[in-house]
LUMGU-906752 format. One line per 10 residues: their letters; for each residue x negated, y negated, z negated of C-alpha. Coordinates in nm, 3 decimals, padded with zeros to 5 digits. Last residue first. Example, Ala and Ser with C-alpha at 12.3 -4.5 7.8 and 13.67 -1.06 7.14 Angstrom:
# LUMGU-906752
sa) -01.367/00.106/-00.714 | -01.230/00.450/-00.780
# end
This chain:
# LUMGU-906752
xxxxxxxxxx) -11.576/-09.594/-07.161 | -11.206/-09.800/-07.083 | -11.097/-09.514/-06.854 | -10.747/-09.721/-06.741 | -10.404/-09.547/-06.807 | -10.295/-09.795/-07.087 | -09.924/-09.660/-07.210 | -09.933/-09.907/-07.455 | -09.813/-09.639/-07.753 | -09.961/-09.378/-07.578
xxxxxxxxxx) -10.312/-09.495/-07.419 | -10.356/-09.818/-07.651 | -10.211/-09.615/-07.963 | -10.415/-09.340/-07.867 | -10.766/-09.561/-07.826 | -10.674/-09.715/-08.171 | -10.652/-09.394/-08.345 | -10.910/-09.236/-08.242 | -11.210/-09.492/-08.403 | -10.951/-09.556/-08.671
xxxxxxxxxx) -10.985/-09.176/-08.790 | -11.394/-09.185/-08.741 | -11.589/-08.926/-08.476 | -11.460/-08.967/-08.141 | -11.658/-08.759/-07.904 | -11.662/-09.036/-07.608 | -11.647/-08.888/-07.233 | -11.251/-08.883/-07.253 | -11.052/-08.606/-07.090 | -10.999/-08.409/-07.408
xxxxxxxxxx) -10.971/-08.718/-07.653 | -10.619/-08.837/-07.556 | -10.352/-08.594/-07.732 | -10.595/-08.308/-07.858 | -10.758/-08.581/-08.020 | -10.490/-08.775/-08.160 | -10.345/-08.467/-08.322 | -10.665/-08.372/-08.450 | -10.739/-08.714/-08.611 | -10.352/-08.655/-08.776
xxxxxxxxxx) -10.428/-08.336/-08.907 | -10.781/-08.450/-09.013 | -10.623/-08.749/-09.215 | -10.555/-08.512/-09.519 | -10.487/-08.846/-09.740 | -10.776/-08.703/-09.948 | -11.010/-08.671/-09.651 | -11.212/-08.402/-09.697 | -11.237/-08.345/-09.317 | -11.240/-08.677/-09.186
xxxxxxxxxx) -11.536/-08.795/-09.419 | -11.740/-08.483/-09.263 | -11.643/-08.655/-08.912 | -11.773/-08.944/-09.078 | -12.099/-08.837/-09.205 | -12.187/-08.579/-08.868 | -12.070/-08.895/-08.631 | -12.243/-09.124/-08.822 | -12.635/-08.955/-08.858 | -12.596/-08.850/-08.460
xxxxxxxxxx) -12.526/-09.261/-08.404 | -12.797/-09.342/-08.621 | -13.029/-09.154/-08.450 | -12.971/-09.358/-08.129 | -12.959/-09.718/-08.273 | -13.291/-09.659/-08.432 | -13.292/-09.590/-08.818 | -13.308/-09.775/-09.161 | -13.051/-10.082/-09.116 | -12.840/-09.802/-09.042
xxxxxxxxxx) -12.924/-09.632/-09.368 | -12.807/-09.881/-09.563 | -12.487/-09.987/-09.358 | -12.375/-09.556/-09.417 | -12.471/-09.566/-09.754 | -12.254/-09.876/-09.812 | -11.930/-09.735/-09.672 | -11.984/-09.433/-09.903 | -11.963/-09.695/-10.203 | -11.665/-09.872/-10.035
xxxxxxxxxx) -11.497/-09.486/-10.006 | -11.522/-09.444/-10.358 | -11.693/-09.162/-10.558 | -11.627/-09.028/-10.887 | -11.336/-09.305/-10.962 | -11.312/-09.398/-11.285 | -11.054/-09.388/-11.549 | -11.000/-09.688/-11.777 | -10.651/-09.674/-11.867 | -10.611/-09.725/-12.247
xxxxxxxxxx) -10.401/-10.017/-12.218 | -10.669/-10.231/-12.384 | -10.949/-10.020/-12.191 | -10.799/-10.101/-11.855 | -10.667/-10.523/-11.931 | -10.884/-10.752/-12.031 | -11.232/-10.575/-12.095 | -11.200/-10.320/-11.769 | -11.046/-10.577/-11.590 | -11.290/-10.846/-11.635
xxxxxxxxxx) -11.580/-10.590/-11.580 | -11.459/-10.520/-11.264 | -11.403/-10.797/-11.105 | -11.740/-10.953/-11.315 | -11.922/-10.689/-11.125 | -12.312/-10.712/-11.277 | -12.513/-10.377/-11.166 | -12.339/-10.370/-10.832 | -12.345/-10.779/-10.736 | -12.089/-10.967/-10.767
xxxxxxxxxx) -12.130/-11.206/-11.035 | -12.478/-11.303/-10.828 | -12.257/-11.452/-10.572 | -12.161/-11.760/-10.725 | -11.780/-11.720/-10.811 | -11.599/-12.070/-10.618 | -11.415/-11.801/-10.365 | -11.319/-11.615/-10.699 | -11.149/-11.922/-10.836 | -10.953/-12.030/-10.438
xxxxxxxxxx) -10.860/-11.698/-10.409 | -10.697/-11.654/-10.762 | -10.559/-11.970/-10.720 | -10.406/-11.923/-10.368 | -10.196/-11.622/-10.447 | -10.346/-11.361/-10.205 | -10.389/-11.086/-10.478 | -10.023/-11.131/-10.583 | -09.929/-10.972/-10.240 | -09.558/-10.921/-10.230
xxxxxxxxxx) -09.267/-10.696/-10.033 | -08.979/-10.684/-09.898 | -08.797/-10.375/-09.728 | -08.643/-10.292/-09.465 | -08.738/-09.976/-09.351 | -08.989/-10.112/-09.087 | -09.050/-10.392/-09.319 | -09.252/-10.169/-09.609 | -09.460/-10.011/-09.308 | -09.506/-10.384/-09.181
xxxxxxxxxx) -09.701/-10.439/-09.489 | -09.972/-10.262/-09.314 | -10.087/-10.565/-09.160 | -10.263/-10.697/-09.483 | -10.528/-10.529/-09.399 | -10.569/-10.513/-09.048 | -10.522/-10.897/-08.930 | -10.533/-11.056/-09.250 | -10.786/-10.834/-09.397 | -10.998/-10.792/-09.054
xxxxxxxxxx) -10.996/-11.163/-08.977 | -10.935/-11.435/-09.184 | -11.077/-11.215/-09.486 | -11.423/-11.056/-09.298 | -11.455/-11.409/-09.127 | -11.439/-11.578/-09.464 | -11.648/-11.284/-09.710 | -11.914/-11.338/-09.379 | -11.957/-11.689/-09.354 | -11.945/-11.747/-09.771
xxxxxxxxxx) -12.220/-11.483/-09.835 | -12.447/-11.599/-09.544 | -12.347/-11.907/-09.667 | -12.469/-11.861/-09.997 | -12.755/-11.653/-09.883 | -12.871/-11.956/-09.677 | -12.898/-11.969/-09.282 | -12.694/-12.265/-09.332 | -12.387/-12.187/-09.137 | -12.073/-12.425/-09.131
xxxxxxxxxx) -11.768/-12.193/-09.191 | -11.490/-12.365/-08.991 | -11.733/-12.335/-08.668 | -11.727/-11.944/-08.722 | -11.385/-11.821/-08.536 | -11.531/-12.031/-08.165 | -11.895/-11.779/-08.209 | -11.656/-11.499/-08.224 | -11.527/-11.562/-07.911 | -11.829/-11.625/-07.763
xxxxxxxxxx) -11.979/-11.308/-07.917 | -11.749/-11.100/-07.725 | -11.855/-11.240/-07.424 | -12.188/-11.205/-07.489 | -12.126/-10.824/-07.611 | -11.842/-10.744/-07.308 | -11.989/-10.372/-07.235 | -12.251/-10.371/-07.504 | -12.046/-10.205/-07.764 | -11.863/-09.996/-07.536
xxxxxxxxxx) -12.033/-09.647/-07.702 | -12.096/-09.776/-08.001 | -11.701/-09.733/-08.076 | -11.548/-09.843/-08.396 | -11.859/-10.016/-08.528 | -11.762/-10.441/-08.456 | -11.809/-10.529/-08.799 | -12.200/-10.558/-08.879 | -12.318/-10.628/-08.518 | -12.073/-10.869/-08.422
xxxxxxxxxx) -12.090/-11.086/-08.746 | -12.462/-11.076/-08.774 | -12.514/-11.185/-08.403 | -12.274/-11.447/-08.477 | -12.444/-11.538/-08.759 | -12.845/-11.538/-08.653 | -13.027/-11.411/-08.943 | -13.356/-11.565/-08.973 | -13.336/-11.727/-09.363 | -13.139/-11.421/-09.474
xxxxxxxxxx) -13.492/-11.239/-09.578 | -13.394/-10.914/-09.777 | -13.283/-10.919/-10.131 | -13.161/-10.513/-10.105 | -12.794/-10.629/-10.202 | -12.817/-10.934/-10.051 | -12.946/-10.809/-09.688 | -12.651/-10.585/-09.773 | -12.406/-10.803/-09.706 | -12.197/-10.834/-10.024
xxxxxxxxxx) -11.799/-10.624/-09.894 | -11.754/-10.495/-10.242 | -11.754/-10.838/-10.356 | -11.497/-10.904/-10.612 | -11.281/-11.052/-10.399 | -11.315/-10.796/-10.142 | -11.207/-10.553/-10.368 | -10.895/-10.721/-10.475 | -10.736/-10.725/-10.130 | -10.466/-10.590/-10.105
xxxxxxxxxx) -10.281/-10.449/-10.366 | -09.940/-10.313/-10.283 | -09.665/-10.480/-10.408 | -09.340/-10.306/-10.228 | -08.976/-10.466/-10.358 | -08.675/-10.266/-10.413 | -08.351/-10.367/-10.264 | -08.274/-10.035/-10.103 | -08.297/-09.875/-10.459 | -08.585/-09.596/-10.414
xxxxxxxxxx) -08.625/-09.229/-10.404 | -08.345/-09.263/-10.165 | -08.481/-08.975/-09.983 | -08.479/-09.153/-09.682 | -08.670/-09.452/-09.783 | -08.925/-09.283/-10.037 | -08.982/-08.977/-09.755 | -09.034/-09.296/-09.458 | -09.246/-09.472/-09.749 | -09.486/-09.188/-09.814
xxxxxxxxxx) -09.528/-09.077/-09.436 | -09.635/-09.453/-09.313 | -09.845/-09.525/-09.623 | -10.121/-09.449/-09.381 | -10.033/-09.504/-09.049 | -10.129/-09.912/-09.056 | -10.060/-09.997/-08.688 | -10.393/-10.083/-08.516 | -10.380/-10.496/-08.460 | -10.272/-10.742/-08.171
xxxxxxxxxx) -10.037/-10.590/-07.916 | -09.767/-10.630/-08.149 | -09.884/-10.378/-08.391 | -09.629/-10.291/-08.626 | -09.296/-10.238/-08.362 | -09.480/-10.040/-08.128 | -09.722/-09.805/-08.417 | -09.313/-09.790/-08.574 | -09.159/-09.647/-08.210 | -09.455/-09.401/-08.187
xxxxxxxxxx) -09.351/-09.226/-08.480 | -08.994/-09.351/-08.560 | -08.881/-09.085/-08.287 | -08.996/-08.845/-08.521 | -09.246/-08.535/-08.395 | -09.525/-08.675/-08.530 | -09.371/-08.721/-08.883 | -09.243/-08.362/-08.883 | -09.627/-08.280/-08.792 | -09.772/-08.482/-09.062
xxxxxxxxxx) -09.497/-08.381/-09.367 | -09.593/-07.958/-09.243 | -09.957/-08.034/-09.213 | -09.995/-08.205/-09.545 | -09.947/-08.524/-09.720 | -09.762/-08.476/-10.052 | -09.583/-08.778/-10.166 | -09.619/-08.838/-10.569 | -09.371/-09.024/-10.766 | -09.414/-09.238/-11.073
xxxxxxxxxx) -09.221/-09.369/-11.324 | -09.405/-09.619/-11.571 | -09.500/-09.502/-11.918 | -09.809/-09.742/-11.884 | -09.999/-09.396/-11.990 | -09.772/-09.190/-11.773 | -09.819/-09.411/-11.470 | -10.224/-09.420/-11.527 | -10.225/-09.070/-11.567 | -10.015/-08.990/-11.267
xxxxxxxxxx) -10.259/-09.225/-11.027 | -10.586/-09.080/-11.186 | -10.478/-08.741/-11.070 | -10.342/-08.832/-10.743 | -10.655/-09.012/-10.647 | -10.885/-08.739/-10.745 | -10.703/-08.543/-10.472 | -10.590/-08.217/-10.555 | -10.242/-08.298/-10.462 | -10.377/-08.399/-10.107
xxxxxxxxxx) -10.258/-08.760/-10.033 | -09.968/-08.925/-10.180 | -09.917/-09.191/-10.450 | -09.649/-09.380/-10.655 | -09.495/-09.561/-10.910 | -09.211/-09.738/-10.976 | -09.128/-10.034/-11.184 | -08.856/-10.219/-11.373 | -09.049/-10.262/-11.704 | -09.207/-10.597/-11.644
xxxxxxxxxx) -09.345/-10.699/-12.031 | -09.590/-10.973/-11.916 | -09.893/-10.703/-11.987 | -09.669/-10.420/-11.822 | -09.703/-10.616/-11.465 | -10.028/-10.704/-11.585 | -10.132/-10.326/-11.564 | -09.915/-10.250/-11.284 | -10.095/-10.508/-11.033 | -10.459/-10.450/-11.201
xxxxxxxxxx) -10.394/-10.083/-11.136 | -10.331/-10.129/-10.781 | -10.671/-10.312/-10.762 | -10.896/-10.080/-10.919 | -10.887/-09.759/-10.755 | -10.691/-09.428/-10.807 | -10.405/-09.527/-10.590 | -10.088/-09.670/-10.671 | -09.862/-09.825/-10.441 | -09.633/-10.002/-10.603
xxxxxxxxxx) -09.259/-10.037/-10.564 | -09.136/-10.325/-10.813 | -08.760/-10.262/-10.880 | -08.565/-10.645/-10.862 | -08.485/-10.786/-11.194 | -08.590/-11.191/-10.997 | -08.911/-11.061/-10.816 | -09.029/-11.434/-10.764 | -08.988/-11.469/-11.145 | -09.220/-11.189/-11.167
xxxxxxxxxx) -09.446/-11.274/-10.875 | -09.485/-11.661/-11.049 | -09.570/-11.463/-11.379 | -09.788/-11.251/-11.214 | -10.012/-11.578/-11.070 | -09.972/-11.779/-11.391 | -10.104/-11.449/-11.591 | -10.395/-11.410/-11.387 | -10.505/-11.726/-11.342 | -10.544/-11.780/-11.774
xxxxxxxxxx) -10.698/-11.421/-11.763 | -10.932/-11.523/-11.489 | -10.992/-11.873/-11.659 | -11.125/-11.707/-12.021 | -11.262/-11.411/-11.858 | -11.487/-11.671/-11.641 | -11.527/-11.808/-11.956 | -11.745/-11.550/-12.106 | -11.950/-11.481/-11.796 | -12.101/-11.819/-11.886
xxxxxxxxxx) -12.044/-12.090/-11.632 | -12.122/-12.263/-11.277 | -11.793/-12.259/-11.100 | -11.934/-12.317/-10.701 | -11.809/-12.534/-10.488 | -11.822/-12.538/-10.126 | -11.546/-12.306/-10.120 | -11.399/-12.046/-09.825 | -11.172/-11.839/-09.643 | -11.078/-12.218/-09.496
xxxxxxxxxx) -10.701/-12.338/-09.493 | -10.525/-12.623/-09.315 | -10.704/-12.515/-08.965 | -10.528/-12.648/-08.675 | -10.415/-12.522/-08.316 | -10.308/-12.772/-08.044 | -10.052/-12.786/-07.781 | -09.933/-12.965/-07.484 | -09.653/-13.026/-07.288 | -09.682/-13.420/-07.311
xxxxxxxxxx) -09.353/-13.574/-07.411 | -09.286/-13.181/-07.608 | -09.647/-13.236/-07.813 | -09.664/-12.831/-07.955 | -09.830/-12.873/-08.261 | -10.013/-12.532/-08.439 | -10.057/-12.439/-08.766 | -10.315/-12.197/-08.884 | -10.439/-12.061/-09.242 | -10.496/-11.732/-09.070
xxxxxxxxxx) -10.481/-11.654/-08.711 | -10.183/-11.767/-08.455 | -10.145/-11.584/-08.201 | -10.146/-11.555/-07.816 | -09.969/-11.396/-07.532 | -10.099/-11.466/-07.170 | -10.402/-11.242/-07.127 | -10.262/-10.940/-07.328 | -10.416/-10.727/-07.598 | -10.429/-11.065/-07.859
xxxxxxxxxx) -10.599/-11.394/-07.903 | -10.606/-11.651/-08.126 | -10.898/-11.557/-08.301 | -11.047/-11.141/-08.288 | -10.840/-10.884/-08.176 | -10.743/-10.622/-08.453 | -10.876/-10.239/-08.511 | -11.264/-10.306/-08.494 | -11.419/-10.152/-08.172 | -11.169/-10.047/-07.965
xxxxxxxxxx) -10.941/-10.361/-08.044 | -11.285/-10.575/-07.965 | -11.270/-10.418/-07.604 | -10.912/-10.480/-07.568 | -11.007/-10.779/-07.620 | -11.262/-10.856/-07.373 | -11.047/-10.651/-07.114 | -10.746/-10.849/-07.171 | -10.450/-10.657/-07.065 | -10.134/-10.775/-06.808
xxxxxxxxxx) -10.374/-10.634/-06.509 | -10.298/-10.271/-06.656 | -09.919/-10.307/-06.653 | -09.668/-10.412/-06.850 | -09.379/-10.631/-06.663 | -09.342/-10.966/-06.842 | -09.068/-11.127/-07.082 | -08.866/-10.818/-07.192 | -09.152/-10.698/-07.354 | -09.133/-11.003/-07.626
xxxxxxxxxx) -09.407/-11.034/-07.830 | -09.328/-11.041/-08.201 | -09.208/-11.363/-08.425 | -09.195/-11.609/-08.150 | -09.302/-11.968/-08.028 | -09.230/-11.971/-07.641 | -09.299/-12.275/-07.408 | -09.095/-12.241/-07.152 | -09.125/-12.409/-06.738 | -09.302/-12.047/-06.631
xxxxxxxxxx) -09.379/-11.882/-06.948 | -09.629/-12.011/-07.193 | -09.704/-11.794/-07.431 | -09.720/-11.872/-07.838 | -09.682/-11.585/-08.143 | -09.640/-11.574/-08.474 | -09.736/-11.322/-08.777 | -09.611/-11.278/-09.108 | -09.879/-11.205/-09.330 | -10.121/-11.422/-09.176
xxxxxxxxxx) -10.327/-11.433/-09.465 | -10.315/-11.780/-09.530 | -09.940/-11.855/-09.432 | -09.870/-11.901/-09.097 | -09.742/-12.220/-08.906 | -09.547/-12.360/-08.607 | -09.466/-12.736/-08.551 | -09.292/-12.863/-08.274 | -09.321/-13.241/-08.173 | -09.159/-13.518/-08.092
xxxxxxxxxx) -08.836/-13.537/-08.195 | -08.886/-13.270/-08.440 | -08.839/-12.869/-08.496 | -08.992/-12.706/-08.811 | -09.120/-12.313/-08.749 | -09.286/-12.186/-09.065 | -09.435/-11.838/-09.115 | -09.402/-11.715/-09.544 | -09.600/-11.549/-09.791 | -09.685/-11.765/-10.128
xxxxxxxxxx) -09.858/-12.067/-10.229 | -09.810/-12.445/-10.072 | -10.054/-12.707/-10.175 | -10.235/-12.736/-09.874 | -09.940/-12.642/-09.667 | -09.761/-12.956/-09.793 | -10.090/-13.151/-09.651 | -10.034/-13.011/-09.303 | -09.676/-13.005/-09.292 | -09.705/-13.392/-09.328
xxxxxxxxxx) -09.944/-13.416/-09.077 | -09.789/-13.266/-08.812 | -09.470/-13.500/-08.875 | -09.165/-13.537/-09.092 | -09.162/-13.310/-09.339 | -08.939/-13.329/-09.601 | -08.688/-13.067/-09.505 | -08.967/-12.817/-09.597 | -08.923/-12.689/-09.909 | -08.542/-12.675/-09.869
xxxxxxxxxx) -08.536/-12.424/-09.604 | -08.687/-12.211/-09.853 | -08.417/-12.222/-10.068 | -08.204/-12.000/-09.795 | -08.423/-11.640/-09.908 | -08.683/-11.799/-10.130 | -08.835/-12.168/-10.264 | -09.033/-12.097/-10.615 | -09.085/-12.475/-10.777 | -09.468/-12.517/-10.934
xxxxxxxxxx) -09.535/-12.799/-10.691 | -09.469/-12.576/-10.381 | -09.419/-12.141/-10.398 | -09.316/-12.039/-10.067 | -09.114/-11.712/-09.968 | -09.098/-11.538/-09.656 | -08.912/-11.702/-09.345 | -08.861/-12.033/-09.216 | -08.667/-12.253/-08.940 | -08.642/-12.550/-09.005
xxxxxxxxxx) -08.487/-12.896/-08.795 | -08.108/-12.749/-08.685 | -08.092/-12.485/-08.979 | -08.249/-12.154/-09.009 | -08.311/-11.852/-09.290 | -08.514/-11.516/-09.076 | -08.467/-11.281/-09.291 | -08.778/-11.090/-09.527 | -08.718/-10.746/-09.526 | -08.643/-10.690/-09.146
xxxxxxxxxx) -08.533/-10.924/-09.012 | -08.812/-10.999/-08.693 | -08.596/-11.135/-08.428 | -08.738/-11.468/-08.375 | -08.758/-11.648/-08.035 | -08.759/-12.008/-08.039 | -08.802/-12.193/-07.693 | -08.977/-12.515/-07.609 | -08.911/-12.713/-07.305 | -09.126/-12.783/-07.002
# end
């Protein structure tokens, strides 16, 4: 068997190769910044499995890894998967690519999974190394795997855990005193990474986009745009502009109405971008998809410019507690994996049960790195981890394949390593509602300083929580009826004005289904495994 590179995926970040590496994104090692050809560089030094290993411990940045030996083949992903790879074997190949190759099997329904395309219905992403087919596989967060060319065999390794066993112990005083300290080492590393370049950001009316522009303006950055979309009488829009005009930042807003949505349907780039996103692993992100197709073709932007959108600040900061926390239940019981399925796997009740031990295998495999103690620490620690490694790698942090489908690059300062790593080692109580030391710290350190400190009325992580409080509450049954009437009320003042698009998707596979779909990601992953996949079998 020999081993085969396939890597097509240029857009915004290139593919840079040489006879031993072959590397793409942007790595940060021993305080030296390694991008576009540089990065080749970073890792001529490795000479075995174990090498790359402990360079990836102290490597920072975005960036997939491919480094060719006598041996051995080594392929790795950053630790939030932000550019994904792939592994089949195929015949006498073994394939390490950047997307999966259609070319290389002939779809039909026996090419699917049915265990995951039963966790795609019901979460947005497939869950470990899998993906929609039975021969394809991926590589998850933090992963690098060895392909042994003498012996045709691989392995998969862990160099990074969505975790710490340590916990900073100290006043709430000098947590602002090392978040400020982190926080201007990890912008100024994006800053010099940016090198004059125009700094696209997203800006929404929530915390973690303004955190991006607000240091961005703190270290004296002035070659930024702004902007939003949605409704124009969204509450996001309004806090977006004022924020913009206050930094004196220029800022653009992206109307999102029935006109934009059904021009956007009826593009060719519609279904071909959900194909070209999702690589039969995770829902395409469609929501920036309208505002960066208008910024592209409008030339609202310099081709060069760089996106920074700002995933996943929230989740640092713990808007994702378990609620058995939050309500200081009894954790001592809790079985994980039971935990794990039941509190993230939502999409679709409906096929729930259909592969549940199955299901739970799997998931039991993604906990081992996490050690359960039955503690609220862990219980903390497990699910943060699996939520990150999985979900916000997976779907999350996806979405930057919006900015690459128009070729552009793009940065997530919220993933530098040392701001994980410090908020990982946060005891839990400094995220709890009534004492948010994410939120405080940027109110104190940088909102009220720059005069920006507008509040949401309502957010969506708040409206999340309702709905996990008052399903611990009622039966299975009720809850159901409670859901569908909250979320399909969601749906309908959605400030991105996602009922056009939910009844697009509807009209397009719902009428012959037996489910009533009821939540925007619920829909849309059934239609992009019906249309996009063409998948003709009744998975309910």
């Amino acid at each position: 068997m020999v081993c085969r590179f396939s890597l097509k995926r240029n857009n915004g970040f290139e593919w840079y190769c040489n006879e031993k590496v072959k590397a793409r994104g942007y790595v940060i090692c021993n305080n030296i910044l390694y991008t576009n050809e540089e990065i080749l560089k970073c890792f001529e030094d490795v000479y075995s499995s174990r090498d790359l290993s402990v360079k990836l411990r102290n490597a920072n940045g975005q960036f997939a890894v491919i480094i060719n030996l006598d041996n051995e083949v080594i392929a790795a992903v950053d630790n939030s998967r932000s550019i994904p790879l792939f592994y089949h074997e195929c015949l006498d190949t073994f394939v390490i690519s950047d997307y999966i190759d259609e070319s290389l099997f002939t779809l039909s329904e026996n090419s699917f999974c049915d265990v995951s395309i039963n966790e795609f219905l019901q979460t947005g992403y497939v869950v470990g190394n899998h993906t929609l087919l039975k021969d394809f596989y991926q590589l998850s967060a933090g992963e690098y795997l060895v392909y042994n060319k003498k012996e045709n065999s691989y392995s998969i390794s862990k160099y990074y855990v969505h975790k710490s066993d340590v916990k900073i112990e100290c006043a709430k005083q000098q947590h602002y005193k090392n978040l400020e300290k982190i926080s201007i080492d990890v912008f100024t590393r994006l800053i010099k990474s940016l090198n004059g370049r125009t700094a696209v950001i997203p800006l929404s009316g929530g915390f973690d986009s303004r955190y991006i522009v607000s240091m961005l303006k703190k270290l004296n950055y002035e070659n930024v745009i702004c902007y939003t979309y949605g409704r124009s009488d969204s509450f996001e829009v309004d806090i977006s502009k004022k924020v913009a005009d206050t930094l004196k930042y220029k800022w653009y807003f992206i109307k999102y109405d029935e006109e934009s949505y059904n021009s956007l349907i009826k593009d060719k780039d519609f279904i071909d971008y959900f194909r070209f996103a999702s690589n039969y692993s995770s829902l395409s992100h469609y929501q920036d998809l309208l505002a960066v197709k208008k910024l592209h073709e409008k030339k609202m932007i310099p081709p060069d410019s760089i996106f920074i959108p700002g995933f996943c600040g929230d989740l640092l900061g713990g808007s994702y507690l378990p609620q058995e926390i939050l309500f200081k239940k009894d954790v001592s019981k809790i079985d994980i994996c039971d935990y794990i399925f039941d509190r993230h796997f939502n999409l679709n009740y409906e096929i729930k049960e259909k592969y549940s031990n199955l299901v739970k295998t799997e998931i039991a495999l993604t906990l081992k790195p996490y050690n359960y103690t039955n503690s609220e620490d862990s219980l903390v620690a497990t699910n943060d981890g699996w939520f990150t490694e999985h979900k916000a790698s997976k779907f999350v942090v996806n979405a930057v394949r919006v900015f690459e489908y128009y070729g552009y690059e793009w940065r997530l300062p919220l993933w530098d390593c040392d701001l994980l790593n410090y908020w990982y080692s946060v005891p839990y109580n400094y995220k709890l509602v009534d004492n948010k030391l994410y939120n405080d710290f940027l109110f104190d350190f940088l909102f009220i300083p720059y005069q920006i400190d507008f509040v949401k009325k309502f957010t969506s992580n708040k409206r999340d929580g309702i709905v996990r409080f008052v399903k611990m509450l009622l039966p299975l049954s009720l809850f159901c009826l409670y859901r569908k009437f909250f979320q399909y009320q969601s749906i309908n003042k959605s400030v991105n004005s996602f009922q056009i698009l939910f009844n697009y998707w509807e009209n397009e596979v719902g009428k012959n289904n037996k489910i009533n779909f009821d939540q925007i990601n619920q829909i849309a992953a059934f239609w992009q495994l019906v249309k996009v996949y063409n998948f003709k079998e009744n998975v309910y």
